[in-house]
Structures are given as C-alpha cells and as structure tokens.
N, C-alpha and C positions, 0 to 999 in steps of 0.2 A: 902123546902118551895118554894111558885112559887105566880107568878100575871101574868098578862095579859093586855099589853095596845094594841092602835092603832099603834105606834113607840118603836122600842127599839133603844136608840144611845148608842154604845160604843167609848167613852173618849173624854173628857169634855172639849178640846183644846180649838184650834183659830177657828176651823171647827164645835165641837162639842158644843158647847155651842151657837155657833149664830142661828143651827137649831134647840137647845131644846126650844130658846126663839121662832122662826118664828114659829115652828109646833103646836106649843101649843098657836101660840096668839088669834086665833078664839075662844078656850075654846071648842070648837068641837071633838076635839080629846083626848086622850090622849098618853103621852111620858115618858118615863123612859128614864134618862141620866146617867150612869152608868160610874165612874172615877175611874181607879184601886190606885189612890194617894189621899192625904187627902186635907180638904178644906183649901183655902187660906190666915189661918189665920198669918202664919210667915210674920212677920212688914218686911224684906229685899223683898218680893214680891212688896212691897208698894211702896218703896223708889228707883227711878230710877236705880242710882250706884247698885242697891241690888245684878243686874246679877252678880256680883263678886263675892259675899257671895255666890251665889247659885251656880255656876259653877260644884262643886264639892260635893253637899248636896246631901244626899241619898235619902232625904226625899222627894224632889222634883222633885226629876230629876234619870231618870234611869242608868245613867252611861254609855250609850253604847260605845264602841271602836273596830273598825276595826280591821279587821284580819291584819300582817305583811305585809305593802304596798310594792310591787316589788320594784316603781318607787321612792318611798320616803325613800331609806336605809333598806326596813325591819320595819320601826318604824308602831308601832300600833297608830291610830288617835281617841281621844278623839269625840265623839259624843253624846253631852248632850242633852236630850229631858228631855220637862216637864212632870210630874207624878203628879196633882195636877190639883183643879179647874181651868182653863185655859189650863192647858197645856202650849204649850213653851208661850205661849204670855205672860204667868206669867215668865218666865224665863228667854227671850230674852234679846236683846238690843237695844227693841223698837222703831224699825230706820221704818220707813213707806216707802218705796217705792215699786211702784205697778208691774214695770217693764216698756217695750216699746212697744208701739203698733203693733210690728212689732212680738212681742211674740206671741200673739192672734191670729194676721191674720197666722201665720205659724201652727200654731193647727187646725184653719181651712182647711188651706189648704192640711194640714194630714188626714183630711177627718174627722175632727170633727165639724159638721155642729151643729149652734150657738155658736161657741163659739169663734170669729173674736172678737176684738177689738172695733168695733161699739156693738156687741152684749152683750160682757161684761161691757162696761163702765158704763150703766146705775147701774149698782149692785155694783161698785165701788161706785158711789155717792151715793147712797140708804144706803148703811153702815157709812157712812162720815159725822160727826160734825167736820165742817171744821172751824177751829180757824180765817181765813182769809176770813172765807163767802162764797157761792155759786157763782158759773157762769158755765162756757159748760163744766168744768172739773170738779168740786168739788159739794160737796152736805153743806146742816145744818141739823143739827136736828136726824143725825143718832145715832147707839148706840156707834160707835167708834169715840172716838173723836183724833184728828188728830192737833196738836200744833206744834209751831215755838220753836226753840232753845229757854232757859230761859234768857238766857244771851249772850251777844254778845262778845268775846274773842278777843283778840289784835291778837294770834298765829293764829287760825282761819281767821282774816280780813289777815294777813298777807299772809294766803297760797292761799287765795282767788286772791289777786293783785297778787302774783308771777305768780300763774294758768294761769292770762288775762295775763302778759307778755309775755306769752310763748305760747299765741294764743288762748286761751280755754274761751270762753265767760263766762259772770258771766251769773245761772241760777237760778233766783227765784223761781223756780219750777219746777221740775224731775219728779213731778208726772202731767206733762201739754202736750203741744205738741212738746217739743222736751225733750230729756232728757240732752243731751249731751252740756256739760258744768260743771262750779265749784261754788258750793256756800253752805250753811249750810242744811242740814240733816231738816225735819218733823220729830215727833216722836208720837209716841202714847203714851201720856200723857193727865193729865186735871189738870191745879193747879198744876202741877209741880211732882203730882203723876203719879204713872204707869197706864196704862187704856187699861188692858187686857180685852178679852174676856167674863171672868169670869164678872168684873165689867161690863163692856159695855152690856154683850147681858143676862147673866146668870142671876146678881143679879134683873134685874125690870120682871125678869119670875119667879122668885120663890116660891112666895106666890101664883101663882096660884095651882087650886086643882089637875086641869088637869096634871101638870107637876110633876113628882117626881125624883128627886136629890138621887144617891147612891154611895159615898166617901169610897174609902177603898175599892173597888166592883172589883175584877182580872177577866176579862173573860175570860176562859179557852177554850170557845169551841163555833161555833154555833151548834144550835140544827136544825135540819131537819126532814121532812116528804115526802122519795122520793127525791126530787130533789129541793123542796119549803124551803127556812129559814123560820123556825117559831118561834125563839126563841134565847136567850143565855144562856149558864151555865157561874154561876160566883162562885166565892169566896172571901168570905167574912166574915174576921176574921176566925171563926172555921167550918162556917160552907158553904155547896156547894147549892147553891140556883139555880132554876131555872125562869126564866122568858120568856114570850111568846109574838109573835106581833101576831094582827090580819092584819096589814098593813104589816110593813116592818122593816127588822133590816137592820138598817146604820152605817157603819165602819167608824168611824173617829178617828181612832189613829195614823194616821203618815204614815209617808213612811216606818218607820220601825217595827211598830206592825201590822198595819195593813194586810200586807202580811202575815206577822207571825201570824195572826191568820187565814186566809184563807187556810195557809198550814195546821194548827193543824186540823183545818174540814175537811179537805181534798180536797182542791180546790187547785191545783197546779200541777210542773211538777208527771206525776204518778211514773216514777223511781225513785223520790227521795224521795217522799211521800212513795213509797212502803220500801224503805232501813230503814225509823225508824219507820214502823211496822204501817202506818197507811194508813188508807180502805180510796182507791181512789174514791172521790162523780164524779169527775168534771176534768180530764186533761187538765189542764192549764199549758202548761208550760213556759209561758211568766208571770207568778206572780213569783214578787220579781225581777225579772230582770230588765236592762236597769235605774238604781239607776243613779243619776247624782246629785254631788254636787260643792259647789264652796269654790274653793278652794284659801286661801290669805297665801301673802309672804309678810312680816312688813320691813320696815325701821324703824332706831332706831335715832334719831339725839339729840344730846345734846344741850343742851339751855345757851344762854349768861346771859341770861336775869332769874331772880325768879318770872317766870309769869307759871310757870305749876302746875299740881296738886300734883306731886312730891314733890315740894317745900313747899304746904301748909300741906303735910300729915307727914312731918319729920320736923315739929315745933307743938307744943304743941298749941300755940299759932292757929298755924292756927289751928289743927283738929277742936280745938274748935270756932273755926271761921267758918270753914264749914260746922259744928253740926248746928250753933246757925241760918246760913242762911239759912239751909232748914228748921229748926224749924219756925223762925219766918216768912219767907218769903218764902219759898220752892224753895229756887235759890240756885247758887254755885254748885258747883261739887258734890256733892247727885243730884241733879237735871237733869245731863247729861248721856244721853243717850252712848250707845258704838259705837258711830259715834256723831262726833259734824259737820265736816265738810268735804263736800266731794266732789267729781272730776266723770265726767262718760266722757270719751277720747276713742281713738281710736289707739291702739296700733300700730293698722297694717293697714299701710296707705288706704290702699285697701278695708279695713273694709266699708260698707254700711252705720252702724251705730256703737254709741260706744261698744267696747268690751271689757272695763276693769272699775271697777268701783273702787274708792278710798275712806277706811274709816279713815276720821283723827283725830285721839285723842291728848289731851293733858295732855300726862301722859305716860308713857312708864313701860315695864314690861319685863321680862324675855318670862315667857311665861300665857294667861289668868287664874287669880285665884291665881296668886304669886302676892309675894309684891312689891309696887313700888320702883323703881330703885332710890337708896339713892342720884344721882345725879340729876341733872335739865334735864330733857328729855319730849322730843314730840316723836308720834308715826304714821305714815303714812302705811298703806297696799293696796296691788295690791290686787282685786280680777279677775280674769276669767271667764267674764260673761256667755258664752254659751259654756262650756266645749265641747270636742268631746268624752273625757274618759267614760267608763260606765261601770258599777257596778252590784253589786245584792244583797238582804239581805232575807237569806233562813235558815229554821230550823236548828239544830242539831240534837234534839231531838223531841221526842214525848212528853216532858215533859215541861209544858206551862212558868215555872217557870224559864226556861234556856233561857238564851239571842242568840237570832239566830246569826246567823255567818255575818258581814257586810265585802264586799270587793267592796270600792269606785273607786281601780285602779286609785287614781290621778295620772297625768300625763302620761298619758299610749300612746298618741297622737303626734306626731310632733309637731302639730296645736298646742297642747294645751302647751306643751317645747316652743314652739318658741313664744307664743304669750307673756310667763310669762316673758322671761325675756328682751321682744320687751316693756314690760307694768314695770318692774323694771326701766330699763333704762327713760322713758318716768318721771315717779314720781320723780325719781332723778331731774330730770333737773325742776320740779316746786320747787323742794324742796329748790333746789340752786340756785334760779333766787333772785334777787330782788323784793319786804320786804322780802321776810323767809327769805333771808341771814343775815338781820340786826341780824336775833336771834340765828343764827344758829353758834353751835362751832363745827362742825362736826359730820362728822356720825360716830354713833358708832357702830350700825349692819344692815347690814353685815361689815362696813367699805368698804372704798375706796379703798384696797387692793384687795376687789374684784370686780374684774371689766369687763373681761372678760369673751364670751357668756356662758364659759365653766364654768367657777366661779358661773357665776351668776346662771346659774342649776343647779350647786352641791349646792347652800345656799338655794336652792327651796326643793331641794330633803332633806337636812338635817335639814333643818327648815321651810318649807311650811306646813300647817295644813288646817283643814276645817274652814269656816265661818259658818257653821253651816245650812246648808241649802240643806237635804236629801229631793228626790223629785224623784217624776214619777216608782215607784216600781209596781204597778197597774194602769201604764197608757190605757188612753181612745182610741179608736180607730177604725174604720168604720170595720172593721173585724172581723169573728165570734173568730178568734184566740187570737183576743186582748181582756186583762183582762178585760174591761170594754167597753161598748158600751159609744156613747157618751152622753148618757142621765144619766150615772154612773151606768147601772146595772151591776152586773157579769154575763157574758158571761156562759152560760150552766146551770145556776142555775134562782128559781124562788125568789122574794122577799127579795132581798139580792143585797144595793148597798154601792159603797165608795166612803165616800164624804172629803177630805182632800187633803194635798200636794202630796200625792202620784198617783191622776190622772191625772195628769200634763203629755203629750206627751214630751212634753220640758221643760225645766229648764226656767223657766224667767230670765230677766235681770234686775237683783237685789235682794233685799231682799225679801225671800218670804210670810213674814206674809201678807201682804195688800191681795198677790193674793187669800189666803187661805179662809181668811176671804168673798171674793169675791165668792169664788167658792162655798161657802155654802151658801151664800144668793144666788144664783141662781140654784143650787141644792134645798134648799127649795121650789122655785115655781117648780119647775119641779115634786118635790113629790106632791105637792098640787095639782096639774092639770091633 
C-alpha cells in the first residue's frame, strides 16, 4: 500500500510535530507525519510527576542503553527516548531552558551561517506562550506554552538564599540575558498540565485535510531514485507500506534513530555499512559520530524538617492530599516538573560563562524510576554543561528492529573529570551555607566521607549517569564531509533533511527541549522558502 504527499516527517517528537503543524498551515501542501509509538492517550503523559511512571514504559519510550562506559566502571547508561505522539516532550521533565547565547554564536562561528543567537532568538519567541508576557526575550500567543513553578517551596526559597550567600545572584530568568545565577526552573506546562509538542503544535493541526497522522508507523528504510529521497518504507502492524514525497523526506527522530536510519539507507561510514551487508548510497562517515550528552552526579541530603515529597508519599494521608491537589487545583507535587529549582555557576573560575547547571528536587531516590527514599530527603545534581567527551551511535545490524549500538564515552576528558568534581565541590558548599542548613541533617550520598578529588571521581564514575540529553550525531557543518549542510540537507544526497537535536554542532547549555523545538520552527521557514 503507498500515498504520496508534498512532505513525508518521520517521528512525531519536540521537532516532528512543530513542522507537521507549520508545513501544513497554508493548506497548500500536503504532509504525512509518521510515529513508530502510539498516540498519547496514557493519563501519566498528562500529569507532570508522570516522567516517573514513564521512565521505564515500553510503551513510550524505547529503552536505549549504552554500551559498557570505560570511564563509568563498565556500567551500561539508561537512555530513554520517547516512542509516542510527542516524542520525549511527552516524556521529559519539562524544564524549559533554551541554553546561552554564547551556544549559537559558536555554531556560527563553526561556520554555520544563520544560526548566531540574534538569528535564532526570533524562533524562540515565535514558539513561546510566555506565562509572564512578552518583551525582547519572550514571545505570547505561541503553540508552546512556557509557565512558572506551581507553587513556591520553603526547600527551594531555602537553596535560593544559600545560592546568594555564597555569591550566585538570584535569576529570574535563564532563558534572558544572562543565564548565570539561582532561582526556580520555567516548565512547559499550561494549568499545571504537561504541554508537549504533541499538545502545543500537533493537536490544533489535525483536523486539517492536508495533514495525515500515522501512530504505530516503524520506518524501516528511506526509499530512493539514484541519489534523490523520494519516499519511506514503514511498518505497520502486519503490514509494510510505502509512502512517497513529491518535495521532501525530513528525519526527525532524535539523535539516536535518526542516524540509525540513515545508516539502514545507506548514508554512512561505507566500511561499516558495508560489514552488515548493506549497498552504500552515500559515504558519510561522520553520521552517528561526535554524540555528546550531559551527564549529572546527585547529592543526596536528609531533611530535619517533613517538608519533602518523601514525607507526603509514605502517609496515606498525604498521597491523598497530593491526589486531591492536582485534582482539584492542579498544584502540589503531580504538578512539578524534574527540576523545581536551579543554579547555572561556574565551576572553574576561568570559565567565560557558567559551566555547570543544577537540578534541585525535593524528593530524593536511589536511582530515577525507584521509589522514594522512606526518609525525609532533598536532591541536588551537577550537570556538565559543554562536555569535551564524545560519542557515536551506529548500527549493529541490518535489521531496522535492533537497537544501534550507543558509546557516550562520559568522562573520557580531563576537562570533563576535573570540572565534575570542581562542580560537586561547588553544590556542596550552597548546600551547607545558610537557610539550607536550617534543614539540612546531612548528606547522605555520596556522604561526607567522600571528600577527596579522588573520591569524588570514583562516586562520578560509580554513580554519574546521563540527564538525558543525546545530541549532535548528524551535526551541521560548512563542509561537503559534514552530515548536513547548514540549511539541514544531507550532504551527497537529494531531498532528504534532518530536523531534530541531532544537528546541533555543539551541545547547548542546558536542557535541550526549548532548542529543539527552536530549531524546527526555523527549519520550517527554511523548507518553505
């Protein structure tokens, strides 16, 4: 079975869904938006806290996990993507931050012309229903709406004041002109729901005629004529479907399918393409390489005080105190994002700008997706904003159905050793200034036994994991060798671009849903023109 539009998108993300809404708003064209995961009807998509629930759901989420890290013991790293209408945005921990302007101008300066920080900001605010109103940063009225914490937390005010103790300005706003500072997290919420992609860009496009929606859809292959994409093979349920563009097929599944499908076509390194038996279109062998993610080390502190979520989730009393306020009011802890309060510092004095960003919970856990910790505990992590580590995620097989092989190499760097635990050290000391001390009964992981530089890398290596933020595996690039030119086509091939986190030259500085979403609202003009 086959059809034929003006657009084929493959997966339905943070990326894929804001351009089935722009491509198809004229009514001009037509788009097929093809999602290898099912629509988003499970209620924990809805409900903030839900990324818990999902962590570990087959249903949603693909499961990936790295190969045995050298630099982290051998351990294998949990890498959840979303499989479902949105994509991770349904899945996240819907912390908004866009990065630093300083991200943009360095992509420029990589020789990726328009895409500077003045160039991009416009398409930041273009996507932006800003809860706080417009001015030279923020937009209204876009499809992503962008909200303040539900509620305001004593622990949270607490780590805020110790932060400015210890010299770190309070910042109203990280997504403005400076980032650097401590104050409470944006989230992509509306009412206290989650306000993914899917919601934001997908649902007010769907009743158009021009657009068609296909849930449950696995693309297994692009289709080709000589060297032009003109099409995708999917499956679907039992059976293997073709579809055709008369314009253009656009990748948007991630840093980590998205390669993996280029390789299955045959666009990639050709020795490696050639060892699982498949016909090289296109020698690329800078696809899948240069993976970069960021990587966080938690602090664990015990609480004096019954002010965490710990404490409302092991009384009966409370669950259902916490039920009844997101029901009736959509507040309380359902309502909080996986960052409530945060820190962006400078670990290493020398640093230009910050290079370590902090998410602070109130609630503490073993590890994400286990249950909370029967004692009264808060949760503080270092991330690593501009790692130097780098990675790759490449086939195994020829067989579309096997999970490619992911190697992030965290910690593989000096830079990146010495900054983790220049950025451990640093948290500690907000952690233990005055107000957190008023709450604070000590740390309990890693503990205060470990203290030293040597200590503090072995508790990186044995318990450092990802934040969740795989990027740049088909980055952009002024050269015919880089996988994509900077307008997103692929390099050697016709009709055939990718629009998601994996064009990124660099990692931004910070969470990367905002940019994503960013970089497909101006990938859209770019197809249009």
């Amino acid at each position: 079975m086959s059809d034929s539009f003006d657009y084929i998108i493959v997966g339905a993300g943070s990326a894929g869904c804001v351009l089935a809404n722009r491509l198809s708003a004229s009514g001009q064209h037509s788009v097929l938006l093809l999602e290898a995961g099912p629509k988003d009807w499970n209620p924990w998509i809805h409900i903030p806290i839900g990324y818990a629930k999902l962590f570990s759901d087959e249903r949603v989420n693909w499961l990936y996990q790295t190969e045995p890290e050298l630099e982290l013991n051998g351990r294998r790293i949990v890498q959840p993507r979303g499989k479902v209408l949105g994509g991770s945005s349904s899945i996240n921990g819907l912390i908004y931050i866009r990065g630093q302007q300083r991200d943009f101008d360095v992509w420029r300066q990589l020789g990726c012309a328009g895409w500077s920080f003045d160039d991009v900001l416009p398409y930041f605010i273009r996507a932006e229903d800003q809860e706080r109103g417009g001015d030279d940063w923020h937009g209204t009225g876009g499809p992503l709406s962008v909200s303040e914490a539900r509620d305001p937390s004593p622990l949270v005010d607490a780590f805020i004041k110790a932060g400015e103790s210890v010299g770190l300005p309070f910042n109203p706003d990280f997504n403005g002109e400076n980032q650097e500072g401590i104050g409470y997290f944006q989230n992509t919420m509306r009412n206290g729901w989650r306000w993914s992609t899917a919601k934001g860009y997908l649902r007010p496009a769907k009743s158009r005629t021009n657009l068609k929606v296909e849930t449950e859809a696995f693309a297994t292959r692009i289709l080709f004529e000589g060297k032009r994409a003109v099409g995708i093979e999917y499956r679907q349920g039992d059976e293997t479907r073709r579809a055709f563009a008369r314009g253009e097929v656009i990748l948007s599944g991630g840093a980590i399918n998205s390669p993996q499908l280029l390789e299955l076509s045959g666009i990639g390194d050709g020795a490696r393409l050639s060892r699982q038996g498949i016909s090289v279109l296109h020698d690329s062998p800078k696809v899948g390489e240069n993976l970069q993610d960021h990587l966080q080390a938690r602090i664990v502190m015990k609480c004096k005080q019954p002010v965490t979520v710990n404490d409302q989730y092991h009384s009966l009393r409370g669950r259902i105190g916490m039920g009844l306020d997101f029901l009736l009011r959509r507040r309380g802890p359902l309502a909080v994002a996986a960052g409530y309060g945060t820190a962006f510092f400078k670990a290493r004095p020398e640093a230009e700008t910050p290079d370590t960003q902090v998410h602070f919970l109130t609630f503490s856990v073993d590890k994400m997706g286990d249950a909370l910790h029967k004692f009264s505990g808060y949760t503080a992590s270092i991330c690593l904003l501009r790692p130097e580590s780098r990675g790759s995620v490449h086939i195994v097989s020829g067989d579309p159905a096997r999970a490619p092989e992911i190697r992030a190499n965290y910690l593989s760097t000096d830079y990146d050793r010495d900054t983790s635990v220049a950025a451990l050290r640093r948290l500690r000391e907000i952690l233990n200034a005055e107000p957190m001390a008023e709450f604070s009964d000590g740390e309990k992981i890693p503990g205060p036994d470990v203290d030293s530089d040597e200590a503090l890398l072995d508790y990186c290596r044995a318990f450092g994991t990802t934040i969740y933020h795989p990027t740049c595996t088909c980055a952009m690039g002024p050269n015919e060798d880089d996988v994509l030119s900077p307008d997103l086509r692929v390099n050697g091939v016709d009709g055939l671009r990718v629009v998601d986190a994996s064009i990124m030259p660099r990692l931004v500085s910070g969470n990367t849903n905002a940019a994503t979403v960013m970089i497909a609202e101006k990938a859209a003009d770019m197809i249009m023109t």
